[in-house]
N, C-alpha and C positions, 0 to 999 in steps of 0.2 A: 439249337442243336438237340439229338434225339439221344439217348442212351444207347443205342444199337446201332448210331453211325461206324461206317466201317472206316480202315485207314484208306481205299480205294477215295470214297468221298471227301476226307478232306485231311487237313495235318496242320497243326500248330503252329503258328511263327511265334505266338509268345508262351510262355510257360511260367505262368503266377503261381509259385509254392508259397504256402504258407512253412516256418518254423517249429513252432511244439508241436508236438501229436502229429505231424506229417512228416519234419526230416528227420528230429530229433525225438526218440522214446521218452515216455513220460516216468518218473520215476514214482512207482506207487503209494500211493495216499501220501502223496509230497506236496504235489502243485510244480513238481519243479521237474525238466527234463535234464538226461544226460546229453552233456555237452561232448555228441560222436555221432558224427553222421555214417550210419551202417555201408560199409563196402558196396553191395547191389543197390543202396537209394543215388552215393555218390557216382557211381560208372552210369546207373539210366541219366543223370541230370549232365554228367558229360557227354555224354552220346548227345540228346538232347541240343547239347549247346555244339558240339562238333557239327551237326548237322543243321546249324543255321536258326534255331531255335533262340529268342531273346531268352532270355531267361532272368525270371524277376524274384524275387524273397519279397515277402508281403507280409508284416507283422505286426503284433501291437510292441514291441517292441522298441525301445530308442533306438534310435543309429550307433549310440557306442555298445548296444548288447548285439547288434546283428554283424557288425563287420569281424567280429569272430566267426560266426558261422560263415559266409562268405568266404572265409579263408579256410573254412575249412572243405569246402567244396573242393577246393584246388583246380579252380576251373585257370584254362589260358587267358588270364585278362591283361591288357597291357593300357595305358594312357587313351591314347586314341579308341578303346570301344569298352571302356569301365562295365562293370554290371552297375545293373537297374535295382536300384535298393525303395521298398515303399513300406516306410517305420512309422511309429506311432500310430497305426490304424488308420491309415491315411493321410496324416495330418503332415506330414515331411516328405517329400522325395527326393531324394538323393544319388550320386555314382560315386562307386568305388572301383577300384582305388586310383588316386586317394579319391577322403571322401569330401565330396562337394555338394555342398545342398541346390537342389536346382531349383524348387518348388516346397512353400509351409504354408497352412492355413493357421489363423490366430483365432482366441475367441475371448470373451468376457467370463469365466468361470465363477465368477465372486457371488453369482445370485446362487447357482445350482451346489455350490458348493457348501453356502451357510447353511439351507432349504435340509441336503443331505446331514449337517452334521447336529441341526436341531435333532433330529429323532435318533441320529447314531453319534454322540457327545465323543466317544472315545475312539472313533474312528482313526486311521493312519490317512496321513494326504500327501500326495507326490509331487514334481513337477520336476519335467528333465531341465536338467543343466546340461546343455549339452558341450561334450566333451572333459566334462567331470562325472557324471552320473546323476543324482537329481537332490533335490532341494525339497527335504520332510518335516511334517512337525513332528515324528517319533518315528525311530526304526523301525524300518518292516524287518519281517522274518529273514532269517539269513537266507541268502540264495535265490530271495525272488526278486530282487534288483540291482541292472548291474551298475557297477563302477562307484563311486563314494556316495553317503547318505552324509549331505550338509543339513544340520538341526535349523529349520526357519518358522519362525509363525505362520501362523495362517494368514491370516491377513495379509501381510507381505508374499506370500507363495501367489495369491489371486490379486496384487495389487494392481497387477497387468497384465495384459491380455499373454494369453500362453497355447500353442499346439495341444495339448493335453492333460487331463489331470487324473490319476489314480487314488481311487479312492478302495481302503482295505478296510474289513473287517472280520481278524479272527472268532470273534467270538458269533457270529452269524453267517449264514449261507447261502449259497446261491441264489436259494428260494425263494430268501429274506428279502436278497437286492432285488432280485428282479421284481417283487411285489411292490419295494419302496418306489422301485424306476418310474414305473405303472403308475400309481399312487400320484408322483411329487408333479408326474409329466415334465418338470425338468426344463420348460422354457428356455427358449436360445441356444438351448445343445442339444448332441445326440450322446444314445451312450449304450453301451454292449458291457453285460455282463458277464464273467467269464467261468472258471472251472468252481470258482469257490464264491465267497462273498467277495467278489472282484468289481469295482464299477470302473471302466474310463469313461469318461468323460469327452466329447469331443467338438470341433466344430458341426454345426446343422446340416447336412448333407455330407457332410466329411467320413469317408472309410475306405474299407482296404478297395474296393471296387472303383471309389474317386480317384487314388493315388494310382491304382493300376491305370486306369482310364486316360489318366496324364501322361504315364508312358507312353500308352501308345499310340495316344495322339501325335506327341514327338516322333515315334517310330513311323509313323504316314500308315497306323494298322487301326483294325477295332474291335470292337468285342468278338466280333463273329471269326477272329484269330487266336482266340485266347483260350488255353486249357487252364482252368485253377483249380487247385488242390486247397482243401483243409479240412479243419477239423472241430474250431471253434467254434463259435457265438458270432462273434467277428467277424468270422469268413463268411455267412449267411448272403449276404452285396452281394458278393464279391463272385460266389457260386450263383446266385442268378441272374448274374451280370455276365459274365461269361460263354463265350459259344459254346466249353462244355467245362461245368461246374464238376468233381468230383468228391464225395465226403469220403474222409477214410472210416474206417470199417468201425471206429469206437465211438466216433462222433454221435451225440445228442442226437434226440427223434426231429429236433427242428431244424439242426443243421444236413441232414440226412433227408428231411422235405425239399430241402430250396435246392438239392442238387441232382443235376442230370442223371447220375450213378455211383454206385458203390464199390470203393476199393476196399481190399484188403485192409488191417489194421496196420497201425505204424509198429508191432511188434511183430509183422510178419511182412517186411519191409512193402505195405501199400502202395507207398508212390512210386517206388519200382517197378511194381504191376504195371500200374497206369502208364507210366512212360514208357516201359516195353512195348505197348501196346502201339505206340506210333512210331519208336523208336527200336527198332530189334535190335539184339545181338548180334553181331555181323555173323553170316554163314562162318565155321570155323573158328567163329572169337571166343 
């Protein structure tokens, strides 16, 4: 797909939004977004979905931090045609509501996990529990995980194979990670680094692009149906995966390389643009 396709030439059946920095505003020098999806992002993702549009959320997120957003869409979903939820970066996919996992990849964490925390000792380590929140050897910062922080060893967090693992470090940065990533290579997984000193960790081939890919395979569609929106590190797949990848307007220079075109920022409701754009306003609405 070209950047200058018109709605003439083609239109959507799916609709890969990514969450932070595309539906929800990033709250500054946080790391953390407000949990409100603006007025114009919510009516373009209804339209959207009114007019036959899958509509998927694609996030690094677990499944119990995204079925809030979900709900907050307020889209018409009922039993028989749940949305398409793809959490942890790929590694889960699931339909809401309710939510049902249809699809997880597992992995062996234990090698890249010790590797990382030889050189960062004081590191935070995560692992979702899902449907409690996740499983740490030390609190992360408030706000940037949801649902309960259960205290576990390391060892036991990586005793078995797991969807994902988040690895924190306040006191280093994005820079740091991405040079350690580089560095360790990391054997047996893949891993995207994020806003701050953020690493996941993930299955080898595993992201947001795999999980979307999944849906829509089920759906009988393929890439060359798919608009995806973001803004991450993350989303990089998943935008040149797509018939038309779009970064929003704040996104990094290398997430802004891998994709077809440029929307507006998420403080000047971007993914609104983009989905107006195949999606209008009805004459008189």
């Amino acid at each position: 797909m070209t950047p200058d396709v018109s709605p003439s030439d083609w239109l959507p059946r799916v609709v890969a939004l990514d969450i932070d920095g595309t539906l929800l505003k990033w709250v500054e020098g946080s790391g953390q977004t407000h949990e409100e999806v603006p007025a114009a992002v919510r009516d373009a993702v209804r339209r959207a979905h009114d007019a036959g549009a899958h509509i998927v959320l694609a996030s690094g997120r677990s499944p119990h931090g995204m079925t809030v957003i979900a709900d907050l869409l307020g889209l018409p979903l009922d039993d028989e045609d749940p949305l398409w939820v793809v959490a942890s970066n790929g590694a889960v996919v699931f339909r809401y509501p309710p939510l049902q996992v249809v699809h997880e990849e597992t992995f062996d964490a234990r090698p890249a996990v010790e590797a990382i925390l030889r050189e960062h000792p004081t590191a935070l380590v995560a692992v979702e529990e899902r449907g409690v929140g996740y499983r740490v050897n030390r609190p992360f910062p408030v706000g940037e995980l949801s649902g309960e922080m259960v205290i576990t060893e390391v060892r036991d967090l990586v005793a078995e194979h797991v969807s994902r693992v988040i690895i924190r470090d306040p006191d280093s940065t994005a820079e740091d990670f991405l040079e350690l990533a580089a560095r360790l290579g990391l054997h047996g997984t893949d891993y995207v680094v994020g806003w701050t000193a953020w690493l996941d960790l993930a299955p080898v081939g595993v992201n947001k692009a795999s999980g979307v890919a999944h849906v829509a395979t089920r759906l009988g569609l393929e890439a060359a149906d798919v608009l995806a929106i973001g803004d991450g590190r993350n989303d990089i797949e998943l935008l040149q995966w797509a018939g038309r990848g779009v970064a929003m307007g704040q996104a990094v220079e290398a997430v802004i390389a891998a994709a077809d075109a440029v929307t507006a920022t998420v403080y000047d409701d971007g993914a609104a643009t983009e989905l107006t754009r195949w999606f209008p306003v009805a004459s008189g609405g």
